[in-house]
N, C-alpha and C positions, 0 to 999 in steps of 0.2 A: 619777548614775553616769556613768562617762566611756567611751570607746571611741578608744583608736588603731589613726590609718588606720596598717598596713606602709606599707616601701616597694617590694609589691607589690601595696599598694591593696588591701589587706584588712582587714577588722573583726572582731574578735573579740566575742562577744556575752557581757555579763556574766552571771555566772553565776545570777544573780536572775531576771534574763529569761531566761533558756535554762529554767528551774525550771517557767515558766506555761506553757510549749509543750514537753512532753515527748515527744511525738510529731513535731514537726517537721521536717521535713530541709532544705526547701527555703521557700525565699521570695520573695513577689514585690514588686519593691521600684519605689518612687515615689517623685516628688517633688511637695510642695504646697506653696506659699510659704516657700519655700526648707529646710524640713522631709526628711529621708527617711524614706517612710513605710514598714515590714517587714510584710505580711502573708501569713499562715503559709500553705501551701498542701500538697495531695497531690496528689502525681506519679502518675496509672494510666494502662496502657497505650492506645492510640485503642481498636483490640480490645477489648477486656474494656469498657472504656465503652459503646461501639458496643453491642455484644450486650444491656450493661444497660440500654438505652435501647429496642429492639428488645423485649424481655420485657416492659418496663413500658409498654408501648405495647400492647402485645399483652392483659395481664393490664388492661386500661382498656378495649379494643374500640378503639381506635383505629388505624383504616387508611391506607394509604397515600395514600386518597381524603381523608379526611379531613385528612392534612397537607397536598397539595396546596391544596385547598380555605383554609385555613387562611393559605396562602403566599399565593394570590392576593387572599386578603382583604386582610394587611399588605402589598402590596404596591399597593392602589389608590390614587389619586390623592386629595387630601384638597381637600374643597372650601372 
């Protein structure tokens, strides 16, 4: 399959590949030996993450203590 760039530097993604990510909107894009790599991703707001991270911390017993603790663990000097 081919893809041209505009000449505003855009790609248009064929329509085969648009077909396996039908939820997608957004992408995060690489490069690896001289490759571009598309990988799909979902946009949510910091909030709404935040809170869902806070819950599932919560529904685990896991405390504030316990991240700290946790932080200073990776954060020790390796011998």
């Amino acid at each position: 399959m081919l893809a041209k760039k505009t000449s505003k530097n855009q790609l248009t993604l064929p329509k085969e590949i648009v077909k396996v990510f039908p939820d997608s909107e957004y992408f995060d894009i690489s490069v690896e030996d001289r490759k571009i790599i598309l990988m799909p991703v979902k946009i949510i707001p910091a909030d709404v993450t935040l809170e869902g991270i806070r819950n599932k911390m919560a529904k685990l017993g896991i405390t504030e203590g316990d991240v700290a603790e946790a932080v200073k663990w990776a954060r020790k000097k390796k011998r």
